[in-house]
C-alpha positions as CSV (number, residue, x, y, z in Angstrom):
1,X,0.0,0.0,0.0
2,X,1.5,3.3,-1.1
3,X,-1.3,6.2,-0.9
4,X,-2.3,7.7,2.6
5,X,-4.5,9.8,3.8
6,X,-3.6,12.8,6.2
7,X,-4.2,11.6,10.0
8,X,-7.7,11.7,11.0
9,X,-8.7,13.4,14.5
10,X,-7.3,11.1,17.0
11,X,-9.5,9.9,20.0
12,X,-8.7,6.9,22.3
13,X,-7.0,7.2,25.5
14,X,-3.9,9.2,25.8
15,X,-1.7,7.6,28.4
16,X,0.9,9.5,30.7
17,X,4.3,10.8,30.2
18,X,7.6,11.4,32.1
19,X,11.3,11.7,31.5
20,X,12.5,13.6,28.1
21,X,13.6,10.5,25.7
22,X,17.1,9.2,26.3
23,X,17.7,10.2,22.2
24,X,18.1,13.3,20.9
25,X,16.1,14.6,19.2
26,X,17.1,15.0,16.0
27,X,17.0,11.1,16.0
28,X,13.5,10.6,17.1
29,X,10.4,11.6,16.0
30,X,8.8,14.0,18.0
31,X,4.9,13.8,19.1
32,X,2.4,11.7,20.1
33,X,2.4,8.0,19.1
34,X,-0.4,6.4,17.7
35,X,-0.8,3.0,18.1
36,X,-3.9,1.1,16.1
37,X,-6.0,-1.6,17.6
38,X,-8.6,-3.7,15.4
39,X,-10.5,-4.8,18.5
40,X,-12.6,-2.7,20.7
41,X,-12.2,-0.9,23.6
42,X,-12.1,-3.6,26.6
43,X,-11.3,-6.5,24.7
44,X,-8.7,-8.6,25.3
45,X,-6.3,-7.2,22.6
46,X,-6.9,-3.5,23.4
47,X,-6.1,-4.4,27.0
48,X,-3.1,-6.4,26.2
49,X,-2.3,-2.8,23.9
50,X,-2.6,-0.7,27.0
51,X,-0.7,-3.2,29.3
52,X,2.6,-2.4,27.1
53,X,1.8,1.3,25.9
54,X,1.7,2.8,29.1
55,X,4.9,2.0,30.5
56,X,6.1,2.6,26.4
57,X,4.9,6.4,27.0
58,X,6.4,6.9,29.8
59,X,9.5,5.8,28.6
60,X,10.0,7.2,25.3
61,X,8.5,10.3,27.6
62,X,6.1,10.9,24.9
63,X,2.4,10.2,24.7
64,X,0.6,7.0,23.1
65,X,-2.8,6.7,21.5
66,X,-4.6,3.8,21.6
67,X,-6.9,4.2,18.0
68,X,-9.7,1.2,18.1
69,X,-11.0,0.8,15.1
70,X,-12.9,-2.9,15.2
71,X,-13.8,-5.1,12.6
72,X,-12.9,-8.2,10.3
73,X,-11.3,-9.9,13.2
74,X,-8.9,-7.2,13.7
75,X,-8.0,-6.5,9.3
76,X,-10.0,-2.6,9.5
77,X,-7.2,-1.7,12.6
78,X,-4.2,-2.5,10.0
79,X,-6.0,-1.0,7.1
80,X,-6.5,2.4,9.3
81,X,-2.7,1.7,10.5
82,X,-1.6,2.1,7.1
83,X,-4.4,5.1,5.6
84,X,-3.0,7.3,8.3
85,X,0.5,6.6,8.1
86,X,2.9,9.7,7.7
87,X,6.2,10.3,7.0
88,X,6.7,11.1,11.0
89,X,7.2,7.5,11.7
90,X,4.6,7.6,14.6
91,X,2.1,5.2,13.5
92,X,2.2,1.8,14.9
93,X,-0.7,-1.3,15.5
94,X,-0.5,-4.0,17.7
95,X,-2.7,-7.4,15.6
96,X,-3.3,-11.4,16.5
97,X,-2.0,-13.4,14.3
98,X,-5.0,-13.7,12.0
99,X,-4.5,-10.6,10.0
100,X,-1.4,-11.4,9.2
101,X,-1.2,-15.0,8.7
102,X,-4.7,-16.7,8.0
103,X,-6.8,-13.2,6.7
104,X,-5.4,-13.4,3.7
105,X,-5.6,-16.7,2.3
106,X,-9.7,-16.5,3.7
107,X,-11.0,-12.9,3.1
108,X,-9.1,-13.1,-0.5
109,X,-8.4,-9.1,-0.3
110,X,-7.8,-7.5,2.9
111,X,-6.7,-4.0,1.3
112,X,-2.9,-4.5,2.1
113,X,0.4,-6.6,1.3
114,X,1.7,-8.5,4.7
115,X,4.9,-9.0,3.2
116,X,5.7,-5.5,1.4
117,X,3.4,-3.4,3.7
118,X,3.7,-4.4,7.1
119,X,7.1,-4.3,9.2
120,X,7.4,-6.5,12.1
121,X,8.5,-4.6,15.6
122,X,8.1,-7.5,18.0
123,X,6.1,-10.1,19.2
124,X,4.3,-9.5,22.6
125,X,2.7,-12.4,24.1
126,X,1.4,-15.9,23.6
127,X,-1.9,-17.7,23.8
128,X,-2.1,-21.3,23.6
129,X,-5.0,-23.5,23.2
130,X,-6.3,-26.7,25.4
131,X,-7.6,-29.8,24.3
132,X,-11.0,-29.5,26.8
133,X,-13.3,-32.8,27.6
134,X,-15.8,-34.1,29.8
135,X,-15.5,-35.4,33.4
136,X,-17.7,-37.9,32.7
137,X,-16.9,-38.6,29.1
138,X,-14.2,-41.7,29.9
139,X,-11.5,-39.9,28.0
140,X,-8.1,-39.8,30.6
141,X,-5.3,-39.0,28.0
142,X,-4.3,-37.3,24.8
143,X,-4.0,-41.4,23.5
144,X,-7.2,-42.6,24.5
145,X,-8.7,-38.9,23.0
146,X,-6.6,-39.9,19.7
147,X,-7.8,-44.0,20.1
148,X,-11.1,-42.9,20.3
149,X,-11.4,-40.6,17.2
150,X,-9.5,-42.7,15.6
151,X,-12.3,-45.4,16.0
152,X,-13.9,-44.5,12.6
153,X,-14.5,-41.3,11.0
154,X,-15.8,-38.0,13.0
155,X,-16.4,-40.3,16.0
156,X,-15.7,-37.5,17.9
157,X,-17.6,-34.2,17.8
158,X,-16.1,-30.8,18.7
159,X,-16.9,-27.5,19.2
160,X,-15.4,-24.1,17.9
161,X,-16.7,-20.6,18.1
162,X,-17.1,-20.5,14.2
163,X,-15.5,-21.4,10.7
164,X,-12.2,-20.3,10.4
165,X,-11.4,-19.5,14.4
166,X,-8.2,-19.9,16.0
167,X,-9.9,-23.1,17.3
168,X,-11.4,-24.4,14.8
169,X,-8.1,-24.0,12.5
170,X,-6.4,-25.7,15.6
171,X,-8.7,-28.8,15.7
172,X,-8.1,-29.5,12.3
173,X,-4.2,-28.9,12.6
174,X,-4.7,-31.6,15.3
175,X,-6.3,-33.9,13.3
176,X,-4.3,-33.6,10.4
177,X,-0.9,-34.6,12.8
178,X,-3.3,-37.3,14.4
179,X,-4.6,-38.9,11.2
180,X,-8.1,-38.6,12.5
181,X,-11.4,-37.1,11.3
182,X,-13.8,-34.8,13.5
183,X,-17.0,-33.4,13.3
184,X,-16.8,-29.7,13.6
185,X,-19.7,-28.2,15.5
186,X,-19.7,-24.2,14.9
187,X,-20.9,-22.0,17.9
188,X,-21.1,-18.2,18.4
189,X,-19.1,-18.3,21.9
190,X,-17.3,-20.8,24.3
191,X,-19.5,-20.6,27.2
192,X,-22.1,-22.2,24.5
193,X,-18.8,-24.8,23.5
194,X,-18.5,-25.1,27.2
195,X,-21.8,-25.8,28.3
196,X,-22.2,-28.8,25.4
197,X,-19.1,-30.6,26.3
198,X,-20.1,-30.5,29.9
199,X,-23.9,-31.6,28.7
200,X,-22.4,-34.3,26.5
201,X,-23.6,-32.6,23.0
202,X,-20.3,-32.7,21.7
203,X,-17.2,-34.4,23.0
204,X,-14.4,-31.8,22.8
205,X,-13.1,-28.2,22.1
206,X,-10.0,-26.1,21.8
207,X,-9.9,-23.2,24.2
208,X,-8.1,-20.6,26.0
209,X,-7.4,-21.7,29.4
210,X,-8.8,-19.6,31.0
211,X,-12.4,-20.8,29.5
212,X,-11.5,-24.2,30.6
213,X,-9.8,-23.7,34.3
214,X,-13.2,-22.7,36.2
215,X,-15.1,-25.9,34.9
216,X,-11.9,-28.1,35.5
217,X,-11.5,-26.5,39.1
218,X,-15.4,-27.4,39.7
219,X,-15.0,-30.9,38.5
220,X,-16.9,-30.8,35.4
221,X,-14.1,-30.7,32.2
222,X,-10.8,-32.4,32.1
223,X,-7.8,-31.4,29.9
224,X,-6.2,-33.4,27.8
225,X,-3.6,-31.2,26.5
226,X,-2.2,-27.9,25.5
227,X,-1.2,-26.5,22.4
228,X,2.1,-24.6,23.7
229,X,5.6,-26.3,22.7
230,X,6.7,-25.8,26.4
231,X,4.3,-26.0,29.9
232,X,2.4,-22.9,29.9
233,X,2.2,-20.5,33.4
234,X,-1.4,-20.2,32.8
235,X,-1.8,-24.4,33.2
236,X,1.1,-25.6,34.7
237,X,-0.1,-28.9,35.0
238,X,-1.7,-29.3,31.5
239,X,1.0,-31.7,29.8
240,X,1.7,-30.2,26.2
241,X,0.8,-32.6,23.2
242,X,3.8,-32.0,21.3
243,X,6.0,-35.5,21.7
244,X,2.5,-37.5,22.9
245,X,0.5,-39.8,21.0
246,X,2.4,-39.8,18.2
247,X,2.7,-36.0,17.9
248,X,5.9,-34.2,16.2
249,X,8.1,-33.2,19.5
250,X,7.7,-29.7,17.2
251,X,3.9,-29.5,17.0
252,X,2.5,-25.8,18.3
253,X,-0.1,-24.0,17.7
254,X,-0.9,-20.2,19.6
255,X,-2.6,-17.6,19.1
256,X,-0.4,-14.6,19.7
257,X,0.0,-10.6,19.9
258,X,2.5,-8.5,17.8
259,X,3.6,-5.2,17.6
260,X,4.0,-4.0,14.1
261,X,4.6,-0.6,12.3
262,X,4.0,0.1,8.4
263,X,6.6,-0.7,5.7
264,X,9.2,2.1,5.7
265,X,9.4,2.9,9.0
266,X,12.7,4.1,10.1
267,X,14.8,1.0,11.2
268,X,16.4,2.8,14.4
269,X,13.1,3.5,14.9
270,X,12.0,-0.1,15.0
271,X,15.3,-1.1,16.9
272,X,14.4,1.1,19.4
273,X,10.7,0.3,20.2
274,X,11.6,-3.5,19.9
275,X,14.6,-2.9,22.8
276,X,11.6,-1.3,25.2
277,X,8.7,-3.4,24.4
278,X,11.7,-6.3,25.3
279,X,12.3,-4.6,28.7
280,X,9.0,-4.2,29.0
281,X,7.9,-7.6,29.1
282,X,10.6,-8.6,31.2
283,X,9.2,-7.2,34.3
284,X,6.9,-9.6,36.1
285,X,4.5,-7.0,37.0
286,X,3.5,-7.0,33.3
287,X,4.0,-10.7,32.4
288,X,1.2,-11.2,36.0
289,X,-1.0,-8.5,34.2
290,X,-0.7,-10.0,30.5
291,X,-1.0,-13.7,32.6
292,X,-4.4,-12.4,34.1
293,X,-6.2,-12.1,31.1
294,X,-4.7,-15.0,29.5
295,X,-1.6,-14.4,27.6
296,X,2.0,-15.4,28.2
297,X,4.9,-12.4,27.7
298,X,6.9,-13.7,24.7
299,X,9.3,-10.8,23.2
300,X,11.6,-11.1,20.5
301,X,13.4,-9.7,17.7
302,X,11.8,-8.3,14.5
303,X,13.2,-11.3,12.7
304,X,11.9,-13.4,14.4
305,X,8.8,-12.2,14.1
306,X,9.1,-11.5,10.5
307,X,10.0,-15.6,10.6
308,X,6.7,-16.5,12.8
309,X,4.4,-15.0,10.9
310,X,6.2,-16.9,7.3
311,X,6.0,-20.3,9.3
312,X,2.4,-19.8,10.8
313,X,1.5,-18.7,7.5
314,X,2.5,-21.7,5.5
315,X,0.9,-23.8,8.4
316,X,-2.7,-22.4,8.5
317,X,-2.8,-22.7,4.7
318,X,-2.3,-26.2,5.0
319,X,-4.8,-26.4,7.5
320,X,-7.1,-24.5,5.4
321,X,-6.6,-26.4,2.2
322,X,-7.2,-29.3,4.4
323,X,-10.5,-27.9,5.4
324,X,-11.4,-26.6,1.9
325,X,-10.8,-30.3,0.8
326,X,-13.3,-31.7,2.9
């Protein structure tokens, strides 16, 4: 995307500032930062965007706007990203994965180029999935789970919260590595999910944790298995399913949070906010706040980011031609 638009009136919540920035400033843009969020206000990913941004203002002594604008599971925040993008290099987003790995392969046209548009900053967190079933369903281990689907085809029923979700793409990327074939049962939420697994509707779901741990805790789901490549802090006693039943010692599959900035952004600039955001995340205030509503502080380099999103890409398509093929 090469046209923009001049910035529209910004509104959101402009967070504090302290200390002058440690640059001078002839090396760093001066004025407020404006970071785009395609959820809205009170969501999980606008709250995960305020976690980081306010101790990001107050160290780049310079304020941060949070800009909502929510829609197509987070695509209209990276499409207003990039409209009101200057040549200040103080427009920034924070995005799931979806937009920039799964989006465009199912929407066809999202309005921008990942790959020549978007340049990565850092990741942020993590958000792995569990394997949720049934107290009473007979199902004790991720090998009985994969005996039992295995049984014959879509002997086992499961719930997502609709076509194309991070769980949905998740059961079928479990499948796939299992050899098995479910029955994908669409709902609009997981407390719906929730309630038929516990009712004995359907058998199984992939979930957040944090959906699961209050039915687990009262005796009425079991977990199987989660989705992380290591033990996770939000279920430490969840074992993971990479290496189990047959699984690739390899297999993952998160949902995660990413701080990105539009194509052409200045590259000290991007050094820069990836170094805070890192130090950021490393104090365990913010990794207990980001833990609290269910994601797990995972920084890293812009590489590795740019590297992520390639590999998640070419994973979800599979997943997706595998659905498309059904």
């Amino acid at each position: 995307m090469t046209t923009h638009i001049p910035r529209r009136a910004a509104f959101g919540c402009v967070l504090a500032f302290a200390a002058a920035p440690a640059f001078a400033q002839d090396a760093w843009p001066s004025g407020p930062l404006h970071v785009y969020v395609g959820f809205p206000a009170g969501s999980s990913p606008d709250t995960l965007a305020r976690i980081i941004t306010e101790p990001l203002a107050e160290r780049l002594g310079q304020p941060v706007v949070i800009e909502n604008r929510p829609g197509a599971g987070g695509v209209i925040g990276i499409q207003q990203m990039l409209a009101n993008a200057g040549d200040d290099d103080l427009t920034f987003g924070t995005t799931i994965n979806g937009p920039l790995t799964t989006a465009p392969r199912m929407m066809g046209d999202t309005g921008f180029d990942v790959a020549a548009d978007i340049a990565p900053v850092t990741l942020i967190a993590t958000s792995p999935l569990v394997l949720a079933v049934s107290s009473q369903s007979g199902l004790e281990d991720l090998e009985g789970f994969v005996a039992a689907a295995g049984a014959e085809e879509e002997a086992i029923a499961y719930g997502s919260v609709g076509q194309g979700s991070g769980a949905h793409l998740t059961a079928e990327l479990f499948a796939d590595e299992a050899g098995v074939t479910m029955l994908h049962i669409p709902f609009t939420s997981y407390a719906e999910v929730t309630t038929s697994i516990m009712g004995g509707e359907i058998d199984a779901g992939f979930m957040a944790p944090s959906a699961a741990m209050p039915h687990v805790e009262g005796g009425n789901m079991r977990i199987l298995g989660i989705t992380s490549s290591e033990p996770s802090a939000q279920a430490p006693d969840v074992p993971v399913i990479a290496g189990q039943a047959g699984f690739a010692e390899d297999f993952r599959a998160e949902l995660w949070n990413g701080f990105i900035a539009p194509s052409g952004t200045d590259a000290a600039v991007v050094e820069r906010l990836t170094t805070e955001i890192t130090e950021i995340l490393a104090d365990p205030g913010v990794q207990e706040q980001l833990l609290a509503i269910g994601w797990q502080a995972a920084p890293g380099t812009a590489q590795q980011m740019q590297e992520r999103i390639s590999a998640d890409t070419q994973m979800w398509g599979g997943v997706i031609d595998r659905i498309e093929a059904q």
